[in-house]
C-alpha positions as CSV (number, residue, x, y, z in Angstrom):
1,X,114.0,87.7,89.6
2,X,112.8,91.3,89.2
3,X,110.6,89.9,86.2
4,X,108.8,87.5,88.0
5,X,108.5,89.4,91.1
6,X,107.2,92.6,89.3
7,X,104.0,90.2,88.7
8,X,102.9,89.4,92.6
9,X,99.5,90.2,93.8
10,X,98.8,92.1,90.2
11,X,94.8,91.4,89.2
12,X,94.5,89.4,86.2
13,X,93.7,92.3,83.8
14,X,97.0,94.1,85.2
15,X,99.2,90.8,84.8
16,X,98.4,90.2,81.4
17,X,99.3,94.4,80.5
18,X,102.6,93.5,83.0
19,X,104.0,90.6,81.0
20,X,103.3,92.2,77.7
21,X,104.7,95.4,78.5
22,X,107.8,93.3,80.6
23,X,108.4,91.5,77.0
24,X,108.5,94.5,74.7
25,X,111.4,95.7,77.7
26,X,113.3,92.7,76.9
27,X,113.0,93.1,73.6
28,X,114.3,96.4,73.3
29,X,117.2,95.1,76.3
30,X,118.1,92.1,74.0
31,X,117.9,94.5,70.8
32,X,120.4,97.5,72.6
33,X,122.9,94.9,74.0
34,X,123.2,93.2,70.5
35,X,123.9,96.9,69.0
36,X,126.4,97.2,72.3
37,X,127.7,94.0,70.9
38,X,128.2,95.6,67.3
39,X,129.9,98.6,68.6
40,X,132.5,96.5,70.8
41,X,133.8,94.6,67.5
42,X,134.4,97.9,65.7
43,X,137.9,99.3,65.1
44,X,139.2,101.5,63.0
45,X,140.1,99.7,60.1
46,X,136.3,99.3,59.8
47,X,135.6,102.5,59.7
48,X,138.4,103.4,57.2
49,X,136.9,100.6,54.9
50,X,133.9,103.1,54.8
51,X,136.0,104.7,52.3
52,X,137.9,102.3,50.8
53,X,135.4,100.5,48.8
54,X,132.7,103.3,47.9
55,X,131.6,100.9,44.7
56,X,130.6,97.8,46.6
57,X,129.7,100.2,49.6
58,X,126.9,102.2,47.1
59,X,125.7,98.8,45.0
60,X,124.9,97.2,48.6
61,X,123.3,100.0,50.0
62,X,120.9,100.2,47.1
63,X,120.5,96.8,47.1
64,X,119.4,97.0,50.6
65,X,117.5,99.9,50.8
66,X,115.9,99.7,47.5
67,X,115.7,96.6,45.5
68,X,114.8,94.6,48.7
69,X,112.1,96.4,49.7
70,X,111.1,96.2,46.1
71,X,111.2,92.3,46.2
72,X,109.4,91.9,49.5
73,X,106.7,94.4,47.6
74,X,106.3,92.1,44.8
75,X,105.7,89.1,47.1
76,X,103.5,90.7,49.8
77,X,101.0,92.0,46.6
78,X,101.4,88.4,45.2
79,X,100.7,86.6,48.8
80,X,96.9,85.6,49.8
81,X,97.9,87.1,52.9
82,X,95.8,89.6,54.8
83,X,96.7,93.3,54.8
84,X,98.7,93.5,58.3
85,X,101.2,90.4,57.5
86,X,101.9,91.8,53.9
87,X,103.3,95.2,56.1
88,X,104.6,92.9,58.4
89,X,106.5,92.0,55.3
90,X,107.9,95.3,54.4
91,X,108.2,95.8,57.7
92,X,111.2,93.2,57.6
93,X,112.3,94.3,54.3
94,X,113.5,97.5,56.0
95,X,115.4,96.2,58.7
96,X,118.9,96.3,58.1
97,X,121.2,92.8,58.9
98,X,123.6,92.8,61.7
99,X,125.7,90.9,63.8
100,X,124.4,87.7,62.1
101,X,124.7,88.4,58.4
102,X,128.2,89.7,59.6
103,X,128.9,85.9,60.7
104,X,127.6,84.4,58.1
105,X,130.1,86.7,55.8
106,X,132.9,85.5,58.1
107,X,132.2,81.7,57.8
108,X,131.4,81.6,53.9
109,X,134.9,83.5,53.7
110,X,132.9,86.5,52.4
111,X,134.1,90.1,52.8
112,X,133.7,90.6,56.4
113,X,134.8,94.7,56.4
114,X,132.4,94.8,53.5
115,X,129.9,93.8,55.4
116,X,130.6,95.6,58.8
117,X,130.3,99.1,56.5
118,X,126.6,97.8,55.2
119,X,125.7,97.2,58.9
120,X,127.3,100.1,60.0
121,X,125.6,102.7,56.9
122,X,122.5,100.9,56.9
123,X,122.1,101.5,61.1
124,X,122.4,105.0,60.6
125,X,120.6,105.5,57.2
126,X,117.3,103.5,59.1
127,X,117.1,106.2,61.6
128,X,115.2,107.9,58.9
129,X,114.3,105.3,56.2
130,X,112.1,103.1,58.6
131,X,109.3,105.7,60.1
132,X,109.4,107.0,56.5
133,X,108.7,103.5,54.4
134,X,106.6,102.2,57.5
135,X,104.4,105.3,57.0
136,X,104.0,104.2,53.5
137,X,103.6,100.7,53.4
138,X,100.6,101.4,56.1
139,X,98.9,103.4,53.7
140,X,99.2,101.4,50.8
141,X,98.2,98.3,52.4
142,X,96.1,98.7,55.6
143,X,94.7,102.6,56.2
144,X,91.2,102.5,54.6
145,X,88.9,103.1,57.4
146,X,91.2,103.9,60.0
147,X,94.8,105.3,60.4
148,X,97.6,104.0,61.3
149,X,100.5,105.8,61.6
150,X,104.0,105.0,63.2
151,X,105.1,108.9,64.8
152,X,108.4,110.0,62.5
153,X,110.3,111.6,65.3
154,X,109.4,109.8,68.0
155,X,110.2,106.6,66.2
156,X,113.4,108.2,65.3
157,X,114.1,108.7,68.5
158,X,113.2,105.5,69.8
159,X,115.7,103.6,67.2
160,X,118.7,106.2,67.7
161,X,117.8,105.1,71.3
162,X,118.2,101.1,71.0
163,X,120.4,100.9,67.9
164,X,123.1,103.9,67.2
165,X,123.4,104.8,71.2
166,X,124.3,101.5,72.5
167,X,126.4,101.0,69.5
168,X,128.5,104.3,70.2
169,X,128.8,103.1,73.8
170,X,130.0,99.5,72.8
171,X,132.9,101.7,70.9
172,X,133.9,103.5,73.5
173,X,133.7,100.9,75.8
174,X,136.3,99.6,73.6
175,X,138.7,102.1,73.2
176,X,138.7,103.0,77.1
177,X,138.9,99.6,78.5
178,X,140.1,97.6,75.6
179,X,140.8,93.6,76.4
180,X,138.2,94.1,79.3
181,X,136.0,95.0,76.9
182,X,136.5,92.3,74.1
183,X,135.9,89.4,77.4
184,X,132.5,91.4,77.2
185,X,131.7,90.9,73.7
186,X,132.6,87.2,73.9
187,X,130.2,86.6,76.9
188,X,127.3,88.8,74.8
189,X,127.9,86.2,71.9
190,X,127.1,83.5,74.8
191,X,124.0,85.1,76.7
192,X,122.0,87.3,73.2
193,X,121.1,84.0,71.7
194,X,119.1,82.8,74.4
195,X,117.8,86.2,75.0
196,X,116.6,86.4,71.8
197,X,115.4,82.6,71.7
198,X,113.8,83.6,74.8
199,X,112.0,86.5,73.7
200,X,111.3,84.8,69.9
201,X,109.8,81.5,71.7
202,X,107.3,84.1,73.9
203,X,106.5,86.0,71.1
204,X,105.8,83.2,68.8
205,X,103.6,81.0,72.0
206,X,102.1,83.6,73.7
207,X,98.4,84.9,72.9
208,X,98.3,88.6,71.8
209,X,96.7,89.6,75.1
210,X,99.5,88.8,76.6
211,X,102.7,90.0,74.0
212,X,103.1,87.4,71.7
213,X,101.5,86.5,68.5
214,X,99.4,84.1,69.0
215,X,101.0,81.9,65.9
216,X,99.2,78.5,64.8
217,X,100.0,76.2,62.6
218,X,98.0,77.5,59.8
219,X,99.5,80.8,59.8
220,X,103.3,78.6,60.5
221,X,102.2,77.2,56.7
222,X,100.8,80.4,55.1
223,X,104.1,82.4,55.6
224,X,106.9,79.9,55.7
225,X,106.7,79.5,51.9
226,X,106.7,83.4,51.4
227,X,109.4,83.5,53.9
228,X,111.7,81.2,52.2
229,X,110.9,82.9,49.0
230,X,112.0,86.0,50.2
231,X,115.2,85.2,51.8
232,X,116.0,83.5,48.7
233,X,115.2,85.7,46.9
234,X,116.6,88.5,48.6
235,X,120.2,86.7,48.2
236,X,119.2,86.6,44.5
237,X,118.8,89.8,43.9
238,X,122.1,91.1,46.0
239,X,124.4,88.5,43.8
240,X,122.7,89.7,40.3
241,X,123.3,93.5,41.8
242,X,126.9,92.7,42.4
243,X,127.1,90.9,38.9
244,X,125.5,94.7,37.4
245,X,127.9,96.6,39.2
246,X,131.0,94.7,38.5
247,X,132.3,93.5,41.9
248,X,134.7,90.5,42.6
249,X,132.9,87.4,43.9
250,X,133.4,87.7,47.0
251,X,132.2,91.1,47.6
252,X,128.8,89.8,45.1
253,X,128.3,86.9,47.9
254,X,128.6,89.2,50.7
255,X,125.6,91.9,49.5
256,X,124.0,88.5,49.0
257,X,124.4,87.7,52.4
258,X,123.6,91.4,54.0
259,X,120.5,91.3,51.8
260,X,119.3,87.7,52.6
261,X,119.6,88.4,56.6
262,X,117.2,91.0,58.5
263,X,117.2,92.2,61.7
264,X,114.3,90.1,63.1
265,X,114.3,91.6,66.6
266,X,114.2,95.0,65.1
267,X,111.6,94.1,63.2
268,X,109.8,93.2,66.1
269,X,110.1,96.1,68.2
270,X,108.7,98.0,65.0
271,X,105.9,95.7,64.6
272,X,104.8,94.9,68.1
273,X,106.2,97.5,70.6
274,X,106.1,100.8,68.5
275,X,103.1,99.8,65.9
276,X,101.3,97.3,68.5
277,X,99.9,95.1,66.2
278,X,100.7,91.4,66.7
279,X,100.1,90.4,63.4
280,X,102.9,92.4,61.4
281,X,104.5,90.5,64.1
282,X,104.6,87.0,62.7
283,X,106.6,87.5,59.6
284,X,109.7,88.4,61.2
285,X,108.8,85.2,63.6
286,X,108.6,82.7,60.6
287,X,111.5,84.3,58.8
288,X,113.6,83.6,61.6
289,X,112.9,80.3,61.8
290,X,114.6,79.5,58.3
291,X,116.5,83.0,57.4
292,X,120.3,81.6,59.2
293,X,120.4,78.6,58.2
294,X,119.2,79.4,53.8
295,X,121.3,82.0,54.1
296,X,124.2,80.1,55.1
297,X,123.7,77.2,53.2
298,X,122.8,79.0,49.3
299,X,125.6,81.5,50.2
300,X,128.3,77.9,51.1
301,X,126.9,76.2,47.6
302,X,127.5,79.5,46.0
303,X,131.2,79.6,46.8
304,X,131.8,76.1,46.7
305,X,130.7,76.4,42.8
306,X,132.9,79.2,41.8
307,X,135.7,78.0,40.1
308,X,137.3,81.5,40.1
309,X,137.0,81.8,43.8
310,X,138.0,78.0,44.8
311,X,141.1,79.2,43.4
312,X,141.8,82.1,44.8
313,X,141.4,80.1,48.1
314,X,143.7,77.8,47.4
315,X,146.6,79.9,46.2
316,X,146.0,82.0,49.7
């Protein structure tokens, strides 16, 4: 009601700045109270599993934060695309999973307190790695004439501020109010989805003028190959990483899985609220279109295949 009411009797020119500026607030709402969400499922155990598994911790951190962004640079330079969706690209590429690739571990019977240390290391480690490889990729790829630059410690800030924050909160929210706290979380599982599909449906309708992208169909066909290619082939190169450093199968599905799955909305925020440029926008948009379901589905057929792991299933 707020929403809609903070929009009365504004002039054109001052709705259109209202609504853009009321979606990039929802955004960064929807983005926090996912990170909330993270923090209330945490216990412990997860954090002791920090230590308990420092091989398949290191082999899916590198494959996260550097063969990934390697892979999405080899397909951005190989894309026809134009200069702001190739960032928008390695934009993605540096967005660490969440919630979702934790799911997805869950449901494929993956490692889930594998995957909960990736989400957990790679939130903290983005604090610096994003204004850092941002920085880069806009230099390499758009800054000719003009600069643009995303501000290191204010974007710092800004990400400490809608990711670690409301994640610390979400864990002490659950060790002070406990079952009170967990009716939260499964009412947050409930109302973030169509937050998100809310905020993804503007952003992918809307003209730019106005907060969204202004997405048509051509640009729907020019990315979703690339897209599809890149989740894939994300997932790809966490399994062979896996394979390199000598994990089980299940832990080698699991990087495949925290590799394969970004966090669109946090790719988002980068791209449209902190950078302002709709464009680098539209990547993330596309990639979430397909990114759940691939992921779910190559990750399925690759432990349905598995001999090995079929029967350690059945003998649990």
């Amino acid at each position: 009601m707020l929403f809609l009411l903070s929009f009365r009797n504004a002039p054109p020119g001052l709705l259109t700045l209202k609504l853009a500026f009321n979606i990039n607030i929802l955004l960064n709402l929807v983005l926090g109270l996912i990170m909330f969400g993270l923090g209330l499922s945490l216990t412990q155990n997860d954090f002791k599993q920090l230590f308990n598994q420092p091989r398949a911790l290191a082999v899916g951190l590198m494959s996260q934060m550097l063969l990934l962004p390697f892979v999405a640079w080899i397909i951005a330079v190989n894309s026809n695309l134009n200069p702001e969706m190739q960032v928008g690209i390695m934009i993605l590429s540096v967005c660490p999973g969440g919630i979702t690739s934790n799911l997805v571990s869950y449901y494929v019977k993956g490692n889930v307190a594998l995957a909960i240390s990736l989400t957990v290391c790679n939130a903290l480690l983005s604090l610096f790695s994003i204004p850092i490889l941002v920085n880069l990729f806009l230099e390499h790829f758009v800054n000719s004439g003009q600069m643009i630059e995303l501000p290191f410690w204010q974007t710092m800030f800004d990400i400490f501020i809608v990711t670690i924050l409301p994640a610390i909160l979400g864990i002490l929210a659950r060790y002070k109010w406990g079952g009170s706290a967990l009716k939260l979380e499964k009412n947050l599982n409930y109302v973030l989805p169509l937050l998100l599909l809310l905020v993804f449906g503007f952003k992918f309708l809307a003209g730019s003028e106005k907060g969204g992208t202004a997405m048509t169909l051509q640009d729907l066909k020019e990315l979703s190959v690339w897209m599809i290619v890149l989740n894939v082939g994300s997932m790809i190169t966490g399994f062979l990483a896996g394979i390199f450093g000598k994990l089980s199968f299940r832990n080698r599905i699991t990087i495949a899985v925290e590799v394969g799955l970004h966090n669109t909305a946090l790719a988002l925020l980068i791209a449209g609220d902190k950078l302002g440029i709709p464009t680098m926008e539209k990547p993330a948009l596309v990639y979430a279109l397909y990114s759940f379901v691939i992921t779910f589905l190559v990750a399925w057929t690759m432990m349905k295949l598995d001999p090995t792991f079929r029967k350690e299933n059945t003998a649990a």
